[in-house]
C-alpha positions in Angstrom: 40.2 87.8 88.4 41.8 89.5 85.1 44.6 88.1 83.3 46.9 90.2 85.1 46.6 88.0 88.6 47.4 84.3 88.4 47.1 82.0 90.8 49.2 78.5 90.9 47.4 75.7 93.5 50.0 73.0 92.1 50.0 71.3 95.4 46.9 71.3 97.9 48.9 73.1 100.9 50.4 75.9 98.8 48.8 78.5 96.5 50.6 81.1 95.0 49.6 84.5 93.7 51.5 86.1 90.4 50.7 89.9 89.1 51.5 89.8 85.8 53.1 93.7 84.6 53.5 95.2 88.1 52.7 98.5 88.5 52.4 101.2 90.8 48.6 100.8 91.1 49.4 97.5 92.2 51.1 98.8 96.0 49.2 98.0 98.9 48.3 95.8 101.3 47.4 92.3 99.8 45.5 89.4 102.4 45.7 85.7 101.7 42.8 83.9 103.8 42.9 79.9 104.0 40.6 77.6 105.5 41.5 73.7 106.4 39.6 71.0 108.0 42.3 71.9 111.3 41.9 75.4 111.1 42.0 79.0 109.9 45.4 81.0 108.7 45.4 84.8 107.4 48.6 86.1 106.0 49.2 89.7 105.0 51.8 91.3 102.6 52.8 94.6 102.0 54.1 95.1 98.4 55.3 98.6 98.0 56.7 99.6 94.5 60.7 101.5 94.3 61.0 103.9 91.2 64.4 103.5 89.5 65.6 106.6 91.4 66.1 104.6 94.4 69.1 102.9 93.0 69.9 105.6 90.9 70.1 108.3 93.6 72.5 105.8 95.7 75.3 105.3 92.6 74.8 109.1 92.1 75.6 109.8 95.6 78.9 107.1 95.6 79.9 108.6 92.2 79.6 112.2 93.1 82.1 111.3 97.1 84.6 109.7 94.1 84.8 112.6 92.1 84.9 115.1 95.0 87.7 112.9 96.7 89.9 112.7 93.4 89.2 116.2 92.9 90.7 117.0 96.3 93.3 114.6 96.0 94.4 116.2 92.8 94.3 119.7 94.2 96.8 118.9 97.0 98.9 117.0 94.8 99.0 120.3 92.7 99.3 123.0 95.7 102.6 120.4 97.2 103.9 120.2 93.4 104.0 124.0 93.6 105.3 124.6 96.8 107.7 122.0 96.4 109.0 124.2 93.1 109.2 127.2 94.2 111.0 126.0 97.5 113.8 124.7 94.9 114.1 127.2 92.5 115.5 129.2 95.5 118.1 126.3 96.2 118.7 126.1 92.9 119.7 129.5 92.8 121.8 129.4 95.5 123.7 126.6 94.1 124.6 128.0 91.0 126.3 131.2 92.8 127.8 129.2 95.2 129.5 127.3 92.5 130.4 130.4 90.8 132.1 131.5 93.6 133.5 128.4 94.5 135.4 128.1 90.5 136.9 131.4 90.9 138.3 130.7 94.9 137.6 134.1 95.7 140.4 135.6 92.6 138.5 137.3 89.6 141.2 137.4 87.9 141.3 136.5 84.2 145.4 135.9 83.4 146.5 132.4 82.5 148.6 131.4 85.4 152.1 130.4 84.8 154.3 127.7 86.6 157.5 128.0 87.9 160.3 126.5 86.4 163.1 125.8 88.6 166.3 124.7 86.9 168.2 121.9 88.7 171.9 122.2 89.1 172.6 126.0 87.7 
């Protein structure tokens, strides 16, 4: 083997296997074979390489449900922010000309208004 597999025995029941600068080329099945005085063991290991689009297409994905929910939030805040203004302007209006017509208690007239003067004991 290359310098690109390493393989660690430190103790005598457990070997290890290291690929140095994993690559794609290095997917595939992968068999580790051991024989003891007591008996045979096989092991097998898939090792199957993700690109970084595997993350990346899950944070894309969570980003793009945030944007689309503020973006919805913000459009009803906007549409009830209308309604809500135009349904007052109206009251507003009517308001107004009901306090008009409350200050003049129905007279339009424009005459200072005189009191009476009532002379005691003429």
């Amino acid at each position: 083997m290359n310098s690109k597999y390493v393989i660690n025995g430190k103790n005598a029941n457990e070997t290890r296997l290291k690929i140095m600068q994993l690559s794609e080329e290095d997917q595939g099945s992968y068999w580790c074979h051991a024989i003891f005085q007591l008996g045979e063991s096989e092991e097998h290991i898939e090792i199957v390489m993700l690109s970084y689009w595997v993350p990346l297409k899950a944070f894309l994905a969570i980003a793009a449900e945030v944007v689309l929910s503020v973006a919805i939030i913000l459009l009803c805040e906007m549409y009830t922010q209308k309604k809500k203004k135009h349904s007052d302007d109206g009251k507003e209006f009517e308001q107004i000309e009901q306090l008009k017509s409350d200050d003049s208690n129905g007279i339009e007239n424009n005459a200072p208004r005189h009191r009476k003067n009532e002379s005691v004991g003429q």
